[in-house]
N, C-alpha and C positions, 0 to 999 in steps of 0.2 A: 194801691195795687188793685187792679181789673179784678172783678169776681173770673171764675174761671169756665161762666156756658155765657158771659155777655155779645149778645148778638154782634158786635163791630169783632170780636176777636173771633169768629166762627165763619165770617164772611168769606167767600171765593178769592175777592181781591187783595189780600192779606199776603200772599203767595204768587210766584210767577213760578208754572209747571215746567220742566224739562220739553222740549216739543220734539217728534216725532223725526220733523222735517226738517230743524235743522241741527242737520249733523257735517263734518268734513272726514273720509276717506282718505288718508295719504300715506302712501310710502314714502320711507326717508330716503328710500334711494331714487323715484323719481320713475320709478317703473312702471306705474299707471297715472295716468292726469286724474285728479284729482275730481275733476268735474265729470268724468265718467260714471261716480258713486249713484246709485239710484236708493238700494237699500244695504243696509246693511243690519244683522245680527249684532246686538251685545255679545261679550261673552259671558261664558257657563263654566259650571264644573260642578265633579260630583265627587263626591269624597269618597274612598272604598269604609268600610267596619270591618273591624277585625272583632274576633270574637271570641271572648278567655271565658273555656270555661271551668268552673271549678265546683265540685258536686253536684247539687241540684239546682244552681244559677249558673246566669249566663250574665257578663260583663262585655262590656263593648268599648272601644278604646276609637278612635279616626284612624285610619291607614294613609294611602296614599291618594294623594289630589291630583285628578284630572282635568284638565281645559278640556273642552268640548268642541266641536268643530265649528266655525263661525263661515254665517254665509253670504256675499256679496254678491249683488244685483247690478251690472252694468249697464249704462247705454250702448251703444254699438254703432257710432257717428261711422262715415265713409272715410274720416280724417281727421283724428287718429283711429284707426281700428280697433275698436277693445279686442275681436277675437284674435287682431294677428298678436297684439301684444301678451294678451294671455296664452298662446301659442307659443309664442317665443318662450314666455316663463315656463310653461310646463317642457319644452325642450330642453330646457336644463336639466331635468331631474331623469326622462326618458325622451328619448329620440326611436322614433315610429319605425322611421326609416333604417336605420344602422343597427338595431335596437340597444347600441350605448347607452348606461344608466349614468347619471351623473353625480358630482361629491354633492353633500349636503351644506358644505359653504358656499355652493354655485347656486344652487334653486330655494333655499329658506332665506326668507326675508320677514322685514321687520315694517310692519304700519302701524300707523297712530288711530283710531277712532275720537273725534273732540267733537263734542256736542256745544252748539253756541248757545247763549243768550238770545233776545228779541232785536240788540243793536250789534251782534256778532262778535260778539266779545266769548271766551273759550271759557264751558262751564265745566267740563265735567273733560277727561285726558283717559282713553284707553292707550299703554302702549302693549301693542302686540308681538311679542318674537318667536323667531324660529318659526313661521309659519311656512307650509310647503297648501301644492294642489291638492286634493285629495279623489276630486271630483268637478270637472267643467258640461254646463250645459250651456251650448250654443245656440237656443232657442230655436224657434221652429218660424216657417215662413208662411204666409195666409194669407191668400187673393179676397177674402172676404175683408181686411182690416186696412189701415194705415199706420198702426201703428208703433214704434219705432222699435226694433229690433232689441232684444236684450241678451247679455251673457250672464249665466250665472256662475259664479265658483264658490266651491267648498272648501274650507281652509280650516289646516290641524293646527295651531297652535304650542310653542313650548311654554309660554308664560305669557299671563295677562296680569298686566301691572294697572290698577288703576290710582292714577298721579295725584288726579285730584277731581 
């Protein structure tokens, strides 16, 4: 049995890191192309405390769990449009125009977060539901730059499941 500080077991290459950059963005329904993803947020939560008290102590017990809002960074290609497409989604839940608000089995969807491996193989499975818009920024335009447009959207979550 290895001692437990021997140099070969402490080495960098022992391990291959989760990376940054490969990750895949997908709705299961098909609602955004997949290769539109640029960044995205893990998700969060914060747990409420609740707090018993009884004399001169204080006990604390976990209350209720919140998802946190999760935030996705698109391209914004001429074809497909991320903004019309994102447009189109947030028109489900409110329409500008009419100002009809929409049911919440029309505009909550459900996406996957999966983080690859080095040869693309699926390491790690966020599935996300019940997500709605919360907030879209359509980014800004700049005769100084080239480069390439981006959307952002802010998304509420009802449950983040991770698979595996």
């Amino acid at each position: 049995m290895p001692a437990p500080f021997e140099v070969n077991t402490m080495l960098a290459d022992v391990f291959e890191p989760k990376r940054q950059n490969r990750f895949i963005f997908q709705f299961t329904d098909g609602a955004l192309p997949a290769f539109l993803a640029k960044t995205a947020s893990r998700p969060s939560f914060q747990q409420e405390s609740i707090t018993i008290d009884y004399l001169n102590q204080k006990r604390y017990l976990a209350g209720k769990a919140e998802w946190q809002e999760i935030t996705i960074g698109l391209y914004d290609p001429i074809a497909p449009s991320a903004a019309q497409k994102v447009m189109e989604w947030v028109r489900l839940q409110h329409e500008t125009i009419s100002g009809r608000d929409g049911y919440a089995s029309f505009y909550k969807k459900n996406f996957d977060l999966i983080a690859l491996d080095p040869v693309g193989a699926a390491v790690e499975k966020w599935e996300i539901k019940g997500a709605w818009c919360t907030g879209v920024t359509f980014g800004d335009y700049d005769m100084t730059t080239a480069e390439p447009l981006q959307v952002e959207i802010t998304l509420r979550p009802d449950q983040c499941i991770l698979s595996y």
